[in-house]
Biotite code that builds the C-alpha atoms (Angstrom):
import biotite.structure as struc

atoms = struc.array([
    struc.Atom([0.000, 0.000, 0.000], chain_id="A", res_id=1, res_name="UNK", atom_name="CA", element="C"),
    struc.Atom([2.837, 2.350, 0.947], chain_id="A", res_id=2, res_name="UNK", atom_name="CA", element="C"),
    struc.Atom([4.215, 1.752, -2.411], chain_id="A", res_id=3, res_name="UNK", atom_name="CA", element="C"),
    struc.Atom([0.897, 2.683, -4.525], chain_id="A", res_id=4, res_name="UNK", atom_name="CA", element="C"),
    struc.Atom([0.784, 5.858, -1.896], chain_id="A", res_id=5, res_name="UNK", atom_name="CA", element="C"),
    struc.Atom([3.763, 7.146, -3.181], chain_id="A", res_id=6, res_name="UNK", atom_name="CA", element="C"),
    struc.Atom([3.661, 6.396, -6.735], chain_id="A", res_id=7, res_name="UNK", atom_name="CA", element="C"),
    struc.Atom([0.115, 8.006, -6.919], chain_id="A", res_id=8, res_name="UNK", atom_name="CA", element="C"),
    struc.Atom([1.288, 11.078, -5.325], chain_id="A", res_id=9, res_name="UNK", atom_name="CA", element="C"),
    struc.Atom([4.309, 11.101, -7.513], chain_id="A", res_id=10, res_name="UNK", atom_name="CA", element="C"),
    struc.Atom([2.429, 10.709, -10.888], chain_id="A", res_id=11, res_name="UNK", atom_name="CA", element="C"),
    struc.Atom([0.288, 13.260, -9.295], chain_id="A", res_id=12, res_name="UNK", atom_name="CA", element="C"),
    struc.Atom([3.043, 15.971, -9.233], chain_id="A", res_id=13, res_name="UNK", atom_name="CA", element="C"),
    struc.Atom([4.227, 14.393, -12.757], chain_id="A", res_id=14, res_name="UNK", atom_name="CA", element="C"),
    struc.Atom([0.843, 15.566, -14.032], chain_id="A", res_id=15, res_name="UNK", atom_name="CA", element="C"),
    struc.Atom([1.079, 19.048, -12.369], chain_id="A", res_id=16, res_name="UNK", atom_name="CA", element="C"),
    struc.Atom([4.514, 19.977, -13.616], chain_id="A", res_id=17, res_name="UNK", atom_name="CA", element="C"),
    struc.Atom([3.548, 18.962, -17.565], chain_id="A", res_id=18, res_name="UNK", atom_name="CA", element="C"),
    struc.Atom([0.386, 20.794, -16.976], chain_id="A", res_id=19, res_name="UNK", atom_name="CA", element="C"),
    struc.Atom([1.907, 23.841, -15.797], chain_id="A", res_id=20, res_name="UNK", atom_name="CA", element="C"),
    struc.Atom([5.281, 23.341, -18.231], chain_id="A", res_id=21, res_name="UNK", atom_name="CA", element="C"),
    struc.Atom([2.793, 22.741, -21.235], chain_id="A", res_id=22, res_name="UNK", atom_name="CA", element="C"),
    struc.Atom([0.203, 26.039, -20.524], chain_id="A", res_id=23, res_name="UNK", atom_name="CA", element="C"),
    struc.Atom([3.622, 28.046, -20.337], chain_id="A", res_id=24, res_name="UNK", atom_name="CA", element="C"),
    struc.Atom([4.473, 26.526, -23.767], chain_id="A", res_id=25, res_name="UNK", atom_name="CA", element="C"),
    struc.Atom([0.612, 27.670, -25.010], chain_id="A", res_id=26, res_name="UNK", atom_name="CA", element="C"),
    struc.Atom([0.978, 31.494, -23.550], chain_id="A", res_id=27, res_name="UNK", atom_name="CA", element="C"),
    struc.Atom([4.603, 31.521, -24.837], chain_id="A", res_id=28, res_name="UNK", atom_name="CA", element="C"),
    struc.Atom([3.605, 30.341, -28.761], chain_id="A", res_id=29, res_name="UNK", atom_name="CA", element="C"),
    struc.Atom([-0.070, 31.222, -29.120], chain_id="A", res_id=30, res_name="UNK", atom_name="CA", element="C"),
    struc.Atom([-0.709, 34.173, -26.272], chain_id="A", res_id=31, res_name="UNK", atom_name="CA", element="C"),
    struc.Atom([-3.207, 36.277, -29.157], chain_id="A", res_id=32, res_name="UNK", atom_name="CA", element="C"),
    struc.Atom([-5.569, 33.714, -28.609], chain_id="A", res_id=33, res_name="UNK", atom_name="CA", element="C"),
    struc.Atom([-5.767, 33.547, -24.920], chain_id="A", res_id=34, res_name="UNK", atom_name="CA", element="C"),
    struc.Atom([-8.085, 36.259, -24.035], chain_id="A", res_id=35, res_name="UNK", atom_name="CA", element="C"),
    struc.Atom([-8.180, 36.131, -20.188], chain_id="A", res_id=36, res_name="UNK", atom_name="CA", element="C"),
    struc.Atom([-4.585, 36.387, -19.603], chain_id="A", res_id=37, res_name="UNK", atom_name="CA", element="C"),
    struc.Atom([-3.493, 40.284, -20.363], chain_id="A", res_id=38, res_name="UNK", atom_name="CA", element="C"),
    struc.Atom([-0.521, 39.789, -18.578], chain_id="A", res_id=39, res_name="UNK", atom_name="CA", element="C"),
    struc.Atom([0.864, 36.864, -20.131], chain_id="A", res_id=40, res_name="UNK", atom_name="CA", element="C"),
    struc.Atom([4.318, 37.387, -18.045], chain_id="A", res_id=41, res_name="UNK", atom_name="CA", element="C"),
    struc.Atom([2.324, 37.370, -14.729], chain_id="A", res_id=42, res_name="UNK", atom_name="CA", element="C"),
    struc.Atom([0.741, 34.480, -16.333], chain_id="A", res_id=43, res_name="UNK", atom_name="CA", element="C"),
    struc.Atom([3.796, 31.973, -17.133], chain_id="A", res_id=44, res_name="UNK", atom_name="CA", element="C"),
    struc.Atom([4.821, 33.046, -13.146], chain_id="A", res_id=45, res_name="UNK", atom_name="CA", element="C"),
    struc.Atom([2.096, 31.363, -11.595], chain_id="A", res_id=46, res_name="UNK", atom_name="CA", element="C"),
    struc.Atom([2.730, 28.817, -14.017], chain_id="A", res_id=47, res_name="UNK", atom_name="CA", element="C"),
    struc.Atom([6.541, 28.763, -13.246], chain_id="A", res_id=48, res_name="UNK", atom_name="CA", element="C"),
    struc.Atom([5.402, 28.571, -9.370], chain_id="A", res_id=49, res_name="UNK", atom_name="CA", element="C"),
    struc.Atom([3.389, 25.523, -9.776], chain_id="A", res_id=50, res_name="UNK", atom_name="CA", element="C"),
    struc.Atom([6.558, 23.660, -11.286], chain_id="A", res_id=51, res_name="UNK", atom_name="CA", element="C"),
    struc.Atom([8.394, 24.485, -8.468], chain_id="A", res_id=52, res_name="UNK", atom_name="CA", element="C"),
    struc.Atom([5.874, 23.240, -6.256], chain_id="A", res_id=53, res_name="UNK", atom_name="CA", element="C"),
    struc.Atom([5.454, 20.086, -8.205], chain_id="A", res_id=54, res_name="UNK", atom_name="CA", element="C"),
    struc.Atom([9.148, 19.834, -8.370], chain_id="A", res_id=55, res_name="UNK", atom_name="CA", element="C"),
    struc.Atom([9.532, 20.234, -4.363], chain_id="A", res_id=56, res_name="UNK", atom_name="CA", element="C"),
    struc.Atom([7.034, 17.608, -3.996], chain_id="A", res_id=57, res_name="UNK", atom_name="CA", element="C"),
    struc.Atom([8.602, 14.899, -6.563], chain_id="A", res_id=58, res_name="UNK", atom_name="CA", element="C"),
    struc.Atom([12.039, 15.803, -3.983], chain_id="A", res_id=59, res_name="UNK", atom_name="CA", element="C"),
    struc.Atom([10.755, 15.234, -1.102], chain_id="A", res_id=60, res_name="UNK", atom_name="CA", element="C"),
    struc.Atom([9.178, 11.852, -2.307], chain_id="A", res_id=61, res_name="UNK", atom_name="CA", element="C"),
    struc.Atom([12.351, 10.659, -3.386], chain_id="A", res_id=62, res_name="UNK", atom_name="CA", element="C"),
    struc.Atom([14.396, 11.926, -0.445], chain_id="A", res_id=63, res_name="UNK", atom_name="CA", element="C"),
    struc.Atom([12.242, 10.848, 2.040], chain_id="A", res_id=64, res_name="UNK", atom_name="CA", element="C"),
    struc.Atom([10.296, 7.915, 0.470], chain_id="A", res_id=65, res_name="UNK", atom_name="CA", element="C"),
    struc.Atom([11.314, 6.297, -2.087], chain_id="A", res_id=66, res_name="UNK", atom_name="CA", element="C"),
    struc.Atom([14.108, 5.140, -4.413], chain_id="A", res_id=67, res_name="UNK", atom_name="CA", element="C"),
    struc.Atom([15.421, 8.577, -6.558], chain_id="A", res_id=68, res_name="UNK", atom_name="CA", element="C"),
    struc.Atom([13.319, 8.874, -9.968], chain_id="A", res_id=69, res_name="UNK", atom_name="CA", element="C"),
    struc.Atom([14.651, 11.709, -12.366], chain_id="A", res_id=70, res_name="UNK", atom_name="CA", element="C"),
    struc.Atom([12.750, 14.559, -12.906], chain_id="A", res_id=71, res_name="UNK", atom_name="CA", element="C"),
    struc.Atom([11.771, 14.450, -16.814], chain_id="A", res_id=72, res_name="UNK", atom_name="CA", element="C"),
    struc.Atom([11.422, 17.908, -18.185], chain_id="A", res_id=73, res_name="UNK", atom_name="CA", element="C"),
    struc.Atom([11.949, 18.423, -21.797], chain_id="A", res_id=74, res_name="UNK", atom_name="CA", element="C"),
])
């Protein structure tokens, strides 16, 4: 069970940092089109923060947890 525990929470913080890396991607290569951002740097911050967050959380899994998985951000 412990095992399943961590892996969920790590693929959880996977998922968050891809979200995050790939909406900074979309403001960065299409920001005309996204209407309710009109400060698109402000924008790819809070973005920027929730990678950091997910990043923290992926550390302290594999410090604290769990056998070391790299990070995978292309």
């Amino acid at each position: 069970m412990k095992d399943q525990l961590i892996k969920a929470a790590r693929m959880h913080a996977e998922g968050e940092l891809e979200r995050a890396k790939t909406n900074i991607l979309v403001y960065m290569n299409h920001s005309v089109g996204i209407g309710e951002h009109s400060d698109i740097v402000e924008a790819i911050q809070e973005e920027l923060d929730k990678m950091a967050m997910a990043t923290d959380r992926i550390d302290m899994l594999n410090k604290h947890f769990a056998e070391p998985i790299e990070i995978r951000v292309v």
